[in-house]
ZAMARGU-4260 file (C-alpha; in steps of 0.2 Angstrom, whole numbers, plus 5000, padded with zeros to 4 digits):
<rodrens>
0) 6310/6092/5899 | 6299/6084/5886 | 6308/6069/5873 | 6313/6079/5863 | 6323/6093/5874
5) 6332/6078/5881 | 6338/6073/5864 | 6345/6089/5859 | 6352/6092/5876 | 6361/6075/5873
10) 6366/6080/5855 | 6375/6096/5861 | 6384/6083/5874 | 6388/6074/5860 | 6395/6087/5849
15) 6412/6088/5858 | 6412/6066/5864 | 6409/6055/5849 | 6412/6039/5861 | 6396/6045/5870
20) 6387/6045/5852 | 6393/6031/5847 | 6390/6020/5864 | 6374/6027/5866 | 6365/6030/5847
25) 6372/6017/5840 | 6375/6005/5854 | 6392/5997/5849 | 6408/5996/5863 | 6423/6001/5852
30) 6437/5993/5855 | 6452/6002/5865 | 6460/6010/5846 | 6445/6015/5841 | 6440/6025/5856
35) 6459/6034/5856 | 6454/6040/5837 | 6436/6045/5842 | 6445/6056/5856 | 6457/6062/5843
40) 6446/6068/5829 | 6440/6079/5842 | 6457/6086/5849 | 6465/6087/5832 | 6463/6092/5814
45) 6470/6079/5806 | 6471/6061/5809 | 6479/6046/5800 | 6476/6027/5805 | 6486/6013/5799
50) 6482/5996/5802 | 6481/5978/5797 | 6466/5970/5789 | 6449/5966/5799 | 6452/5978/5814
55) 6437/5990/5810 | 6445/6004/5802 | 6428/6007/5789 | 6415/6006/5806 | 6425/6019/5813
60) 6425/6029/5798 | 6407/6027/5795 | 6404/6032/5816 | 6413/6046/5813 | 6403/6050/5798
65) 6386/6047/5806 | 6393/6058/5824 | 6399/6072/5814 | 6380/6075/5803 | 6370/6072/5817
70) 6380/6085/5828 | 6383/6099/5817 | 6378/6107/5802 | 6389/6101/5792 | 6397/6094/5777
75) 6406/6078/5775 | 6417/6076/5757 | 6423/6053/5758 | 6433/6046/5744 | 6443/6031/5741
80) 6453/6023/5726 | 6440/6013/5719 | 6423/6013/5716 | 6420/5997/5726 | 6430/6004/5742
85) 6421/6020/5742 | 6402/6012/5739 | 6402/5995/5744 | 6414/5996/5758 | 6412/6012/5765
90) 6393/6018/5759 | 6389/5999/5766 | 6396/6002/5781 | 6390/6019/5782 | 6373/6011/5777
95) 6373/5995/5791 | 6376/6007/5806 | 6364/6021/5800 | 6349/6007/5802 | 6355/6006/5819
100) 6352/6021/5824 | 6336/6025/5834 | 6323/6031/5825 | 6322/6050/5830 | 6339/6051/5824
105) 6337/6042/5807 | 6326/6052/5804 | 6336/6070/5805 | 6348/6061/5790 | 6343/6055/5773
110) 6354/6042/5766 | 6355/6039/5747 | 6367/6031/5733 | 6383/6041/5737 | 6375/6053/5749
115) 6368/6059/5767 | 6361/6074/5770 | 6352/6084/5787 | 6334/6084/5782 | 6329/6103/5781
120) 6345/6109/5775 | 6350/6096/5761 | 6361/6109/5751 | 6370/6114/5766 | 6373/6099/5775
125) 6378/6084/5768 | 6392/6068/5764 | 6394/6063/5748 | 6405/6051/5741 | 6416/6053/5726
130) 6430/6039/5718 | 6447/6048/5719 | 6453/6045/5702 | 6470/6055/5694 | 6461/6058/5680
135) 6446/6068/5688 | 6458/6074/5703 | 6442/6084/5709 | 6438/6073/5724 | 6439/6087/5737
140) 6439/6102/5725 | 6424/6116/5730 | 6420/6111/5746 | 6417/6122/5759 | 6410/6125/5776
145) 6410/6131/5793 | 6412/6112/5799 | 6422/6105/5787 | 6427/6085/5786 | 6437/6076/5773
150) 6438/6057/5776 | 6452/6046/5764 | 6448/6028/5766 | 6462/6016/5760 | 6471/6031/5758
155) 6489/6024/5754 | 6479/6020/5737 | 6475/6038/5732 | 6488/6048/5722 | 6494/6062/5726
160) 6487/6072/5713 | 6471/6073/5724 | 6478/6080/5739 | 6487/6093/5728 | 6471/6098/5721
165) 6461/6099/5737 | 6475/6105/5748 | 6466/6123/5748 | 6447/6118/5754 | 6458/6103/5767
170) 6469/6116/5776 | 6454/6129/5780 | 6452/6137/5796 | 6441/6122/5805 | 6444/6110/5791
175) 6449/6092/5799 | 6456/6079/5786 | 6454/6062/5793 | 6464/6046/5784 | 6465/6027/5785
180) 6469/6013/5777 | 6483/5998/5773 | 6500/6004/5773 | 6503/5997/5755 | 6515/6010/5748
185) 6531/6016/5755 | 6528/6034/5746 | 6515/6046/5743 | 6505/6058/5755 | 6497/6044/5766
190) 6517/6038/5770 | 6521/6056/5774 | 6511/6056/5785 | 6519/6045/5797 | 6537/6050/5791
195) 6542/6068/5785 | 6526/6078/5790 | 6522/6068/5807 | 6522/6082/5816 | 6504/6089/5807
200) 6497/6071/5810 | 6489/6064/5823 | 6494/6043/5819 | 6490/6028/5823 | 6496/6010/5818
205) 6483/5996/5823 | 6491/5978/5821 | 6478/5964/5817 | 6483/5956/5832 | 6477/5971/5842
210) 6459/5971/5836 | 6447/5959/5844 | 6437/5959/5827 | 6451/5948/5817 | 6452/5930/5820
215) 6468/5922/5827 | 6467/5911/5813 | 6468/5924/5800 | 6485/5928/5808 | 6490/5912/5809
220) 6486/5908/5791 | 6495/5924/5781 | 6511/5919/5793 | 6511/5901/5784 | 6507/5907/5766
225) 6518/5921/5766 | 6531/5924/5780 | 6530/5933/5794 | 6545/5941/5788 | 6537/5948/5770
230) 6529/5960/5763 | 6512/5953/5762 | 6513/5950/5782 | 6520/5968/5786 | 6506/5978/5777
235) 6490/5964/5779 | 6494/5960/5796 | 6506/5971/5805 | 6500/5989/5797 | 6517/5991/5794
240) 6523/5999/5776 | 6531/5987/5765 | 6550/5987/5765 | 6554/5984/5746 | 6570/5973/5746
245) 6581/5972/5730 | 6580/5955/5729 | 6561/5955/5728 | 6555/5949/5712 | 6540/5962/5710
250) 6536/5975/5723 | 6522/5974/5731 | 6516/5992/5731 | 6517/5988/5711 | 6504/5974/5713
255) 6493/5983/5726 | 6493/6000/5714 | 6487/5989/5699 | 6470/5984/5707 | 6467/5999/5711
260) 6468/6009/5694 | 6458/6012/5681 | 6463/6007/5664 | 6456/6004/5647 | 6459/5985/5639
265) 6470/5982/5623 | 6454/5975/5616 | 6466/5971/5599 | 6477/5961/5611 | 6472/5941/5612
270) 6463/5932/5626 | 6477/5922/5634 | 6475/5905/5647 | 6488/5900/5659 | 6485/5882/5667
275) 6497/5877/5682 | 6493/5860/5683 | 6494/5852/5702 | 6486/5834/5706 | 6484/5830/5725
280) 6491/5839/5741 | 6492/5856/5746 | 6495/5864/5727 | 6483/5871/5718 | 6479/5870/5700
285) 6478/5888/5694 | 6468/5896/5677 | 6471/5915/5675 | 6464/5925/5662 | 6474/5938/5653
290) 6469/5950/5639 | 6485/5962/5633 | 6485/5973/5648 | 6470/5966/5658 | 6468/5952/5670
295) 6450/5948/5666 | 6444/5939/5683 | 6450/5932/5698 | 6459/5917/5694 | 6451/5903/5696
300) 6457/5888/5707 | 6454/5870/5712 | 6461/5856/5723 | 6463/5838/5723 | 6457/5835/5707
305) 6462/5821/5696 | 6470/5826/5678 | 6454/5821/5668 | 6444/5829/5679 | 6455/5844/5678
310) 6454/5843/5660 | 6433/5844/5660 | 6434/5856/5673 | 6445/5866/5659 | 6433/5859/5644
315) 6416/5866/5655 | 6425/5885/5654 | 6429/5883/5635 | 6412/5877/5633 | 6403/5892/5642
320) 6408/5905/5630 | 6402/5894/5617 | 6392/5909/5611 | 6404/5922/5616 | 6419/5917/5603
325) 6429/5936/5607 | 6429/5928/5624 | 6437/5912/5620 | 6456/5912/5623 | 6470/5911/5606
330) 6480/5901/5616 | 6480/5888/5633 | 6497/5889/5639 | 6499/5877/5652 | 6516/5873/5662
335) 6521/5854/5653 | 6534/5849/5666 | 6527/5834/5675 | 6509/5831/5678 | 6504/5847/5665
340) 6510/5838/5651 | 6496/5826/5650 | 6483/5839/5655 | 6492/5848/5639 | 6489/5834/5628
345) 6472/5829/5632 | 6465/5846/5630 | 6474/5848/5612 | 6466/5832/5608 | 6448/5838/5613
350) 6452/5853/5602 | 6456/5866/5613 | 6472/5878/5609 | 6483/5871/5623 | 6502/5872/5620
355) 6516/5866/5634 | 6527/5877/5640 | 6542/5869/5649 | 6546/5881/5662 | 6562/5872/5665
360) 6571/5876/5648 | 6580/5889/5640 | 6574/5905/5642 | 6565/5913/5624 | 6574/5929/5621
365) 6589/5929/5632 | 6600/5915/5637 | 6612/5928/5642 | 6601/5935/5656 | 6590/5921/5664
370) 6597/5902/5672 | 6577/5897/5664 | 6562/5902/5654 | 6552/5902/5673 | 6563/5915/5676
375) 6562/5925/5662 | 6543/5924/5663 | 6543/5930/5681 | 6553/5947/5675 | 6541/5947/5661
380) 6528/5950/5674 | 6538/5961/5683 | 6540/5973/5668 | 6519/5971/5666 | 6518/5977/5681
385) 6531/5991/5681 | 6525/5999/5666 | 6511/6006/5678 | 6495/6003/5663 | 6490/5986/5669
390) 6477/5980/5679 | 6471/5963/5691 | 6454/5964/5695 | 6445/5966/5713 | 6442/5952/5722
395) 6461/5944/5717 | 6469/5948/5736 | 6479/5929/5735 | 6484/5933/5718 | 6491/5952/5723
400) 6501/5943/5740 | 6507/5927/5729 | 6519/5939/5714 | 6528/5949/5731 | 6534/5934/5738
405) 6546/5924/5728 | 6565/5932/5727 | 6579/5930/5714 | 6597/5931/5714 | 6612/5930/5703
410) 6622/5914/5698 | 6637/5911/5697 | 6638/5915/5679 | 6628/5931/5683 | 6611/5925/5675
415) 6594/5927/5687 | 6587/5914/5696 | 6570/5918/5702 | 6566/5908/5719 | 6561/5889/5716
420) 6544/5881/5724 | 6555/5870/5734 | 6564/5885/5743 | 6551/5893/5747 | 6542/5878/5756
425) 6558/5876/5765 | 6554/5896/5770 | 6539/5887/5776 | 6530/5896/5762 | 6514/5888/5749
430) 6519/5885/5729 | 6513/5903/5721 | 6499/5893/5708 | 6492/5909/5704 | 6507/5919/5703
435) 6514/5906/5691 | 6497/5906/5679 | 6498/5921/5677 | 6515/5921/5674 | 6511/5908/5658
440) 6501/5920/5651 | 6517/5929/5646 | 6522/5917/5637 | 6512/5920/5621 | 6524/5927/5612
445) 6513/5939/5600 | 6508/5949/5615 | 6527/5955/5620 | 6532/5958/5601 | 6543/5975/5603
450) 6544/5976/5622 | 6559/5980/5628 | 6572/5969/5640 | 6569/5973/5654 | 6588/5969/5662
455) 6595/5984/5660 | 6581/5992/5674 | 6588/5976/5689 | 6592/5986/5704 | 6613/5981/5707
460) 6615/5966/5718 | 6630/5954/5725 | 6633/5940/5714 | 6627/5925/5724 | 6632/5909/5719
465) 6617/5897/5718
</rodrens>
């Protein structure tokens, strides 16, 4: 049997054992979940994996890919929420473990932007990758084929819309439908899976702690920030759904969901700063970016500086869009209680926008409802996020895990107070920094002119005398 008889002898071995592909093409060991999920893509058509973050969820996805085109004539439809999951995530990964395939093999498979195909029969057998948007819900529309597979990465993300419309080519004779991703939302077809329609699904949940590819430390760390009771822990660490409790100020499945859309800016809306101003310690000092219904970038945070130096670290920003004018901010809101009140000051006298906002004091609009205005900014933000037309930029993962923490309750007069800094340090929890810039932003009062209070939408709670 010359070379080439023994390849295609072991590629028909392989057709049926993608561990044996993936051991000996690519030459990897997987670890104990992801040889159970190998076996199961196999023995069922349809498979969904929840897990924490770091396990190795997109190198199987990408081994699966690479198995399933090299064994069979095929076609391979991948999408994810956003653009950045789907290429950069996924193609990459797709991409890393294809150039480590043996020559002979690399050589059956073309790999381009968004697409592999089987050399020879290009219009017949091939993956391709398309963003799963609700406004183009035709991610998994038109395909078919004899040896059919539809692969969801971060699949709790995707609306449902997209499932609706490929429901026809997903549940073909032969078809298998293969899911993963972090458990951010408690609804949608991703949750069903492991809930209502269990019994068509083939699940897994794969803890952090459970892979060897996620560092203790990690673990470790997001226990200390945020609880190993919240939210944050649950889905990032755990692969657990979120449990959205009432007294949570802002859900996080709300955060998560606004990262991954797609929305155009209110470009008539103002650029707006907000500076939380910390000196030395463990607090940050915090500058987010805000533009009507937009965070523009990842906030943008530094430690242990002096006020002055925080001040030219401030200036050096303004500066830089020194020919970009649309870019420069109306207004610099920065929290004046304590140490922001001389940041606040020496920035106004350098000519910059700055204006104090006393977090402490009265709230703006309604006395009635809120103990403070910290509190009625932190509702604000809630209702941003609520209205479902906003969005935080990739990249912002501290940002997204700092708005689900904090809690409120109801004074004794029956006014909201939202969770102080000092409570949640005695919950062993860090100050939110970039929650709370972000948080300043709202502020500005031009950009809530005509928005509706948002008490009336509070879930009902026990009065709890604070």
């Amino acid at each position: 049997m010359n070379g080439k008889d023994k390849i295609i002898s072991r590629l028909t071995r392989f057709k049926n054992d993608p561990n044996a592909f993936v051991s000996e093409v690519l030459d990897v060991t997987p670890d104990k979940w992801q040889r159970e999920a190998l076996d199961s893509i196999v023995k069922h058509d349809r498979v969904s994996i929840r897990s924490g973050h770091g396990v190795g969820k997109s190198a199987y996805l990408a081994w699966v890919i690479l198995w399933w085109m090299s064994t069979r004539l095929g076609k391979v439809a991948c999408t994810a929420p956003t653009a950045h999951q789907l290429q950069d995530v996924l193609w990459g990964e797709l991409a890393k473990w294809y150039r480590k395939m043996p020559k002979w093999f690399q050589d059956q498979l073309s790999l381009r932007n968004e697409r592999l195909e089987v050399v020879g029969s290009e219009s017949e057998a091939f993956a391709v990758a398309r963003t799963a948007r609700k406004e183009q819900p035709e991610a998994f529309q038109g395909f078919h084929s004899d040896h059919m597979l539809f692969v969801v990465d971060e699949a709790s993300a995707v609306e449902n819309i997209i499932f609706e419309v490929g429901a026809g080519a997903m549940s073909s004779v032969g078809a298998k439908t293969l899911m993963a991703g972090n458990p951010t939302r408690s609804s949608g077809y991703f949750y069903d899976a492991f809930h209502k329609d269990r019994a068509s699904w083939k699940t897994f949940k794969v803890g952090s702690c459970e892979s060897k590819n996620v560092d203790p430390s990690y673990i470790t760390d997001m226990a200390a920030k945020y609880g190993d009771d919240s939210n944050v822990y649950r889905v990032r660490v755990e692969g657990e759904f979120p449990l959205e409790s009432d007294d949570t100020v802002i859900p996080l499945s709300w955060v998560e969901s606004s990262v991954e859309r797609q929305v155009e800016t209110n470009t008539h809306r103002p650029i707006i700063w907000g500076l939380d101003v910390s000196r030395f310690g463990s607090d940050r000092t915090a500058l987010c970016k805000r533009q009507g219904n937009r965070v523009l970038e990842p906030v943008m945070i530094w430690q242990n500086k002096d006020l002055m130096q925080t001040c030219g670290l401030v200036m050096n920003e303004w500066k830089r869009l020194e020919n970009f004018a649309d870019e420069r901010p109306e207004e610099i809101l920065v929290d004046s209680i304590g140490l922001g009140g001389g940041v606040c000051d020496r920035l106004a006298e350098m000519g910059l926008p700055a204006r104090g906002i006393n977090v402490g004091e009265a709230p703006s609009t309604d006395g009635k409802t809120y103990m403070r205005l910290r509190d009625e900014l932190w509702f604000k933000a809630r209702e941003w996020f609520q209205e479902r037309d906003c969005k935080l930029p990739e990249g912002c993962d501290e940002l997204v895990a700092e708005l689900s923490v904090p809690r409120y309750a109801y004074t004794s007069s029956g006014r909201i107070q939202v969770e102080s800094k000092d409570s949640m340090r005695k919950r062993g929890l860090r100050s939110p920094d970039l929650a709370d810039a972000f948080c300043l932003t709202l502020a500005h009062e031009s950009a809530w002119q005509g928005r509706h209070s948002f008490s009336s939408e509070l879930p009902e709670m026990e009065v709890t005398v604070v």
